[in-house]
N, C-alpha and C positions, 0 to 999 in steps of 0.2 A: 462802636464797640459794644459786646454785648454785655448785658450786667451779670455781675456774678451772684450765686442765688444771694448771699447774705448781706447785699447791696437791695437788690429787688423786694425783697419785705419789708427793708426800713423803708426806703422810696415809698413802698405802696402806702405806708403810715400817714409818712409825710405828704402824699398828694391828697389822702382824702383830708388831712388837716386845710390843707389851702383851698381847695375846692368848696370848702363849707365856710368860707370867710362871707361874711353876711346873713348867713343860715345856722342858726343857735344849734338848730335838732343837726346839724348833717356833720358834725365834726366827733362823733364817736362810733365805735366800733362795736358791730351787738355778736354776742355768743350765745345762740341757743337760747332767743329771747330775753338774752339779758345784755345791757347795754351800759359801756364803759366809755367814758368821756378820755382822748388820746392825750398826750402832756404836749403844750403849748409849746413849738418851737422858733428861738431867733436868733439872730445877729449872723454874723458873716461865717463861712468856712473857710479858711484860708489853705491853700493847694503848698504841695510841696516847696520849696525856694528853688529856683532857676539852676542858681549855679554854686561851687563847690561848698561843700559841708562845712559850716564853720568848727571850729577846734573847740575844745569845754570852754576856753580863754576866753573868746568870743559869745557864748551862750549869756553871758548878761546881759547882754541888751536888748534879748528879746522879751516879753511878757512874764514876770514872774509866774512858776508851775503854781496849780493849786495846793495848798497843806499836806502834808503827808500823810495818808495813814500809820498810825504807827503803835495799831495796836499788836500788831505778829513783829515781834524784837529779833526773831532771825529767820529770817525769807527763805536762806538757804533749806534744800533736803537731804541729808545725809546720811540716811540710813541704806540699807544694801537696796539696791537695786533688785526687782523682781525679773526674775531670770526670764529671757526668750526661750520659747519651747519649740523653736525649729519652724521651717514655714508655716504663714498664720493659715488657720484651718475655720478662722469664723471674720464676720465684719459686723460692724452696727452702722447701721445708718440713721438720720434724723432728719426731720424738714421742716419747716413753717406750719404752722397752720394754714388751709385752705382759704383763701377770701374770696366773698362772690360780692355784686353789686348789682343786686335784682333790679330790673325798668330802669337805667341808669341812674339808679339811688344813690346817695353821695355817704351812704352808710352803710358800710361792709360788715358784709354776715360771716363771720369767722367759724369754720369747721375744724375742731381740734384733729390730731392725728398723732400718733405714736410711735416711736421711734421701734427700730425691729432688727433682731438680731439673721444670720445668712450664713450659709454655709459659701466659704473662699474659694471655695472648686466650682461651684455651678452658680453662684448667685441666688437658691432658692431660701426660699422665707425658711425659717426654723420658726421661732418665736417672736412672740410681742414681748414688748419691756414693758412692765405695769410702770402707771408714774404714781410719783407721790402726795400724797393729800395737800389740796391744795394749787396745783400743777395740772393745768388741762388740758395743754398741746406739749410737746416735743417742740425744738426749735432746732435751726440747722447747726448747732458747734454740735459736737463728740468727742472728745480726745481718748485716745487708749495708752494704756502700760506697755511694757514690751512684754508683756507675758500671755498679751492674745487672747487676755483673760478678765483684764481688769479696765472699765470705762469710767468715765465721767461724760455726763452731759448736760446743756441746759433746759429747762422748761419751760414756758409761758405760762404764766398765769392770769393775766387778763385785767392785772389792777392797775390801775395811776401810779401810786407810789413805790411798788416795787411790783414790773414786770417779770421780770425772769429771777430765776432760781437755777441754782445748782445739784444734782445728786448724782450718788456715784452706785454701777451695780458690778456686778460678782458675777459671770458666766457659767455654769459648768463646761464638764469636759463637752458634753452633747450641744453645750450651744442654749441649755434652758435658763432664763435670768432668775437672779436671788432677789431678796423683796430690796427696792430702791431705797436707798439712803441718802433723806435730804444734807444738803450742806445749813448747821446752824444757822440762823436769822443773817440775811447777806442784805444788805442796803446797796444798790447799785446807782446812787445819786446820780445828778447832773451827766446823764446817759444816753445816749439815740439809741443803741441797741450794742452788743455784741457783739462784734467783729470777729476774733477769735479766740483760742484756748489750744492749751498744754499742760499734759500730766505730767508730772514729773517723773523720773525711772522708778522709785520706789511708793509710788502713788499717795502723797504725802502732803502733797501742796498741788494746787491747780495754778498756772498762769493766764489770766485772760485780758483781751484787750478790750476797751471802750473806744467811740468815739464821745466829744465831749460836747453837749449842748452849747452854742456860742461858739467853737470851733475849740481845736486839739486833739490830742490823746493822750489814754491814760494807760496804761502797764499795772496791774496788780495782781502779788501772790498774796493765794488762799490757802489757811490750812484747813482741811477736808474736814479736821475732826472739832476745832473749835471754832469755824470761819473767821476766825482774826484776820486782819489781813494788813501788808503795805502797799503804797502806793509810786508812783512816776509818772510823771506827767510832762506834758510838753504840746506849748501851744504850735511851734514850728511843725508838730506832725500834723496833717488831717484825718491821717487813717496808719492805724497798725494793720498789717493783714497775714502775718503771717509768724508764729512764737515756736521756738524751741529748747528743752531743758538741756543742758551738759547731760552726760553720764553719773559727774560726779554731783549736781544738784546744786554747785555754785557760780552759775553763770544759764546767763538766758539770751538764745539768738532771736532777733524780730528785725520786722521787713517794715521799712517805714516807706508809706506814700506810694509801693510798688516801685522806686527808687535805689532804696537804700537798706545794706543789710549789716545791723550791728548789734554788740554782742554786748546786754549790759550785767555789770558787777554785781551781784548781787550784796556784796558785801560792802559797798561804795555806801555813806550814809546819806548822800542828796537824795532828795525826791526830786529834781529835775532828771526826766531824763536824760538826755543829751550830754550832762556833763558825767555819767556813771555809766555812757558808753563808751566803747570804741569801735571804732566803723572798719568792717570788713571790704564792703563793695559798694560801689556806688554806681548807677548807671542813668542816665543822661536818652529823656527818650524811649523808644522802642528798642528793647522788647521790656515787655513789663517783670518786674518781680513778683513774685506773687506768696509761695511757700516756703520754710527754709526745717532742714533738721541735721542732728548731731550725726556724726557716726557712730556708732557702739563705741568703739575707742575713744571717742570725745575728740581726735585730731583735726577734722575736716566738718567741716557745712556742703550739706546737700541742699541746691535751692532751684526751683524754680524759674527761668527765663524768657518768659514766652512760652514754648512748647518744647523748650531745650531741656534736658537736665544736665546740672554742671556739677562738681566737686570742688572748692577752693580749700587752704588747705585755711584754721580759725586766724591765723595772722595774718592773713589778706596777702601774704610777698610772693606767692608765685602765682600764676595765670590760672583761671579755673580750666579744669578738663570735663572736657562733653562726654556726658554718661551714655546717654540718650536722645534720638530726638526723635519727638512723636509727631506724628499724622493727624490730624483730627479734622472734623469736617470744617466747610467754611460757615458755617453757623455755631462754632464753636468760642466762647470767651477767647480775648484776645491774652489772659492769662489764664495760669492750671493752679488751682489747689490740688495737695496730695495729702498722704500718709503715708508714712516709713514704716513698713514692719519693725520687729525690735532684731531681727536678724542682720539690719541693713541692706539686706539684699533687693529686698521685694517692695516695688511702690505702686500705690492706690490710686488712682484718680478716676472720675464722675464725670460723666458725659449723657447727657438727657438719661434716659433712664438704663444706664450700663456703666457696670464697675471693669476697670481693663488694669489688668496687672499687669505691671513690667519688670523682668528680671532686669538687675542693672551691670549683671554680669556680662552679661550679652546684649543688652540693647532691646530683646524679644520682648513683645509683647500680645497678650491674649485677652479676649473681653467676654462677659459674662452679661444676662440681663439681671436687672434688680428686681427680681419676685416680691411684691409685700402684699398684705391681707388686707387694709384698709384703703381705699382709694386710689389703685394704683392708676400711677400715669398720670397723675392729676395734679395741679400747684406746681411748684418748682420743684426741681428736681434734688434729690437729699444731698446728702453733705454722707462722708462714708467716711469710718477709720477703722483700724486692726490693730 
């Protein structure tokens, strides 16, 4: 199976961590002459459980979650929803930074790069996104509003104790970006890296997932303006990969383990997750799950199957209906991440360096190449949202 890009960067972290066991100088990462010691990682990861999902009933007996955050008192977002403005006409995309590993050196030279905004009809560059002080690569999450207008993304910064950052930017109509807006002082503890992220309809809270140094995962909403934030955790997940807001901003759909897809309470007061969800889908096996989002109505989850796309409706009781099913080549991830316009109609997904829209009216789909200004074709391939 191939890895997915935002697999393949933590990986790359973690091999050069092990690879420099014995060798003081080979276990950090240089940027531009300057050189960052990577956070020491261990203990086991533990993989999704076999067989069927235990009930909240049951969730005691595994691993107490870690502490809540509990400095954001209401997770929820409720203010009006930022309106879709009909098919999206722009995309941003983001990727890793570059790593190279000169004379097989066990100390990777990291080349920052910047995330870039595109016009939806041809794929061409428009703009670069300035980043924020402080913030020296782009990293692969992006989430968008439904207004095709409003983003959030993370950044790298290159330190020990807090790698990544969040900030959010402002599009005009042309596609040209507004100056970046960090997200206040965000501590992303006990972390491997970022897994994924969701804006909410009214761009008001960010949800992002971790996985969790020693194994788990963690679920936490951000508020954008004073980064409080809460938390959910659960050592039974290894990996969240895939978040989505309600309409209304009081409930959040995620994909646990590429297994399982369920919808937690935002207003539920455990910090465990498991017991402040309720599980829509569960699948056993091939084909993987990977992505999941709301409908505009809020009635149905759009997710992910392999290279299916299916509709279920949010209380799991009738059979999903296939939207779509895509083609992709045989060197293609054996799951799809997407992005949902805020139309619902129109979905996003990334294949080496081409963005392919599919109407889900029809099944149709059509593909564009991804034009960028700084190193194209190079590292992994971005991460793309509308």
């Amino acid at each position: 199976m191939h890895l997915r890009p935002r697999v393949t960067m933590t990986a790359l972290l973690v091999l050069a961590l092990v690879g420099a066991c014995g060798d003081p100088a080979a276990d950090r990462v240089s940027l531009k002459g300057e050189t960052t010691a990577v956070p020491s990682l261990s203990g086991p990861s533990p993989s999704m459980p076999s067989g069927p999902i235990a009930p909240p009933s049951l969730t005691a007996a595994l691993p107490s979650p870690r502490p809540m955050a509990t400095s954001l008192a209401a997770p929820m977002a409720t203010a009006a929803p930022l309106p879709a403005t009909g098919s999206p006409r722009l995309f941003v995309t983001a990727r890793t930074p570059l790593a190279y590993f000169p004379d097989r050196s066990k100390t990777a030279i990291m080349t920052p790069v910047r995330p870039a905004v595109h016009d939806a009809t041809t794929g061409a560059f428009v703009a670069t996104i300035p980043l924020p002080q402080g913030v020296r690569s782009s990293w692969h999450v992006v989430a968008a509003a439904p207004d095709n207008r409003t983003f959030v993304l993370a950044g790298w910064t290159g330190e020990d104790d807090e790698p990544f950052r969040f900030f959010r930017v402002r599009l005009a109509d042309d596609g040209q970006p507004g100056d970046p807006i960090p997200v206040p002082k965000l501590e992303i503890e006990d972390a491997v890296a970022i897994d994924a992220a969701a804006l909410s309809a009214d761009a008001t809270r960010l949800a992002y997932a971790t996985a969790l140094i020693g194994g788990g995962a963690k679920i936490s909403i951000l508020d954008l303006a004073t980064g409080r934030r809460r938390d959910w955790s659960a050592r039974a997940q290894s990996m969240v990969g895939g978040l989505a807001w309600a309409p209304d901003g009081r409930r959040l759909a995620w994909v646990g383990g590429m297994k399982i897809i369920g919808i937690l309470d935002l207003a539920r007061p455990e910090s465990d997750l498991m017991a402040a969800t309720s599980f829509v889908k569960q699948k056993e096996g091939l084909p993987l799950l990977d992505s999941v989002a709301y409908t505009p109505d809020g009635s149905a989850l759009i997710y992910s199957a392999a290279h299916t796309i299916e509709r279920v409706p949010v209380d799991g009781r009738q059979e999903p209906r296939v939207l779509a099913r895509l083609t992709l080549p045989s060197d293609a991830s054996l799951s799809l991440h997407f992005s949902l316009d805020g139309t619902g109609r129109y979905l996003m997904y990334v294949h080496q360096w081409r963005a392919f829209r599919v109407d889900l009216n029809d099944g149709s789909t059509t593909s564009v190449p991804i034009t960028v200004k700084e190193h194209p074709g190079e590292g992994d391939p971005p991460r793309a949202a509308w």
